[in-house]
N, C-alpha and C positions, 0 to 999 in steps of 0.2 A: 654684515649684509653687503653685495655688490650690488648698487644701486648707484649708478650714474651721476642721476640727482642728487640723492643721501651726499656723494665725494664731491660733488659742486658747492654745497651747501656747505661741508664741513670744509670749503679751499683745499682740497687734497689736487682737485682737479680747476684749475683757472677759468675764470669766465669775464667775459666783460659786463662788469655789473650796471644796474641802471639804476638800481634801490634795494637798500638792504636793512633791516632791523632784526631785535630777538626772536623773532617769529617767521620772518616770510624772506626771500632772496628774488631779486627781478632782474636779470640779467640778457643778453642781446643772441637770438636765433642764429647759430654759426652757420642754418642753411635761410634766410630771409627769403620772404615773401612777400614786401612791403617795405619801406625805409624806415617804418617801426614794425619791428616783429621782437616785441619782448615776453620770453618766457617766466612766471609768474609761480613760484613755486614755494610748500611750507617746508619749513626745514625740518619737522616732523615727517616720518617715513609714513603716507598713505597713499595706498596703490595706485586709485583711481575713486570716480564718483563715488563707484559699488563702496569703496571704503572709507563715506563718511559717516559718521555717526554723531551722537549725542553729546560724546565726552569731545571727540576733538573740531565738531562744526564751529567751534571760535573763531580755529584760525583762518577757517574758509572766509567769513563773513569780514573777518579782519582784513584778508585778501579782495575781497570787492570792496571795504572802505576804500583801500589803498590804489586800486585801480585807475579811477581819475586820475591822482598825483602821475603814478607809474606813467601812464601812458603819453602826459604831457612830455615828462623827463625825457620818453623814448623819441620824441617828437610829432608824436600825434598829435595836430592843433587844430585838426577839424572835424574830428568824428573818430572810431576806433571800433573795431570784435572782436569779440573774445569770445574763444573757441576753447575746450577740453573734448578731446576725442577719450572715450574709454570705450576700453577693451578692441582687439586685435582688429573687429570686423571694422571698428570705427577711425581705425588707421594709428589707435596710441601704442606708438614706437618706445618710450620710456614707462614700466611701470609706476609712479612714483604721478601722485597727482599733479595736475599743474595746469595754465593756462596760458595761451597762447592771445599775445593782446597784438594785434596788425590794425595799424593807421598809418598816415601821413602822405597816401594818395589817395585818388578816389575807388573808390573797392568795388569790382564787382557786384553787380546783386545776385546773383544766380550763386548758390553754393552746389548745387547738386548736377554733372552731368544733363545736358539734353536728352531727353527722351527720342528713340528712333522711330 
């Protein structure tokens, strides 16, 4: 499989890590949006939302235990979002699911474009 993520996860391709175990890898956005922008990923190959299911929602829910810690580590000390964009319309650049955790200033509230 050429999968980005999948070669991040297995070290083929280097990242600056932020947390890592058997299961999940959290490592630092090489484009930031945030002075924490840590990507939040399982080291199982699932594409996006559309491909969670039954057998592997573990690791998802293991990935939001884990989020707190994560986003402390990344420097978030006063709040944090966590964002997954799936599929093309909703801007997900990498197949491979994952999460996008941005804190450590004050974050806009507005996610979406002004209306004209």
């Amino acid at each position: 499989m050429d999968c980005l993520f999948c070669k991040i996860a297995a070290g083929e391709i280097p990242s600056t890590k932020v947390y890592e175990d058997d299961e999940i890898l959290a490592f630092r956005d090489i484009s930031p949006e945030a002075p924490c922008h840590v990507l939040v990923i399982p080291k199982i190959h699932i594409p996006s939302m559309d491909g969670i299911t039954p057998e592997n929602s573990a690791v998802v829910a293991h990935i939001f235990e884990k989020i707190p810690e994560i986003a402390k580590l990344g420097g978030a000390e006063n709040g944090y979002r966590v964002i997954s964009n799936c599929g093309p319309d909703a801007g997900q650049s990498v197949p491979h699911l994952h999460f996008h955790v941005i804190g450590g200033a004050k974050l806009p509230l507005h996610v979406f474009p002004e209306k004209e």
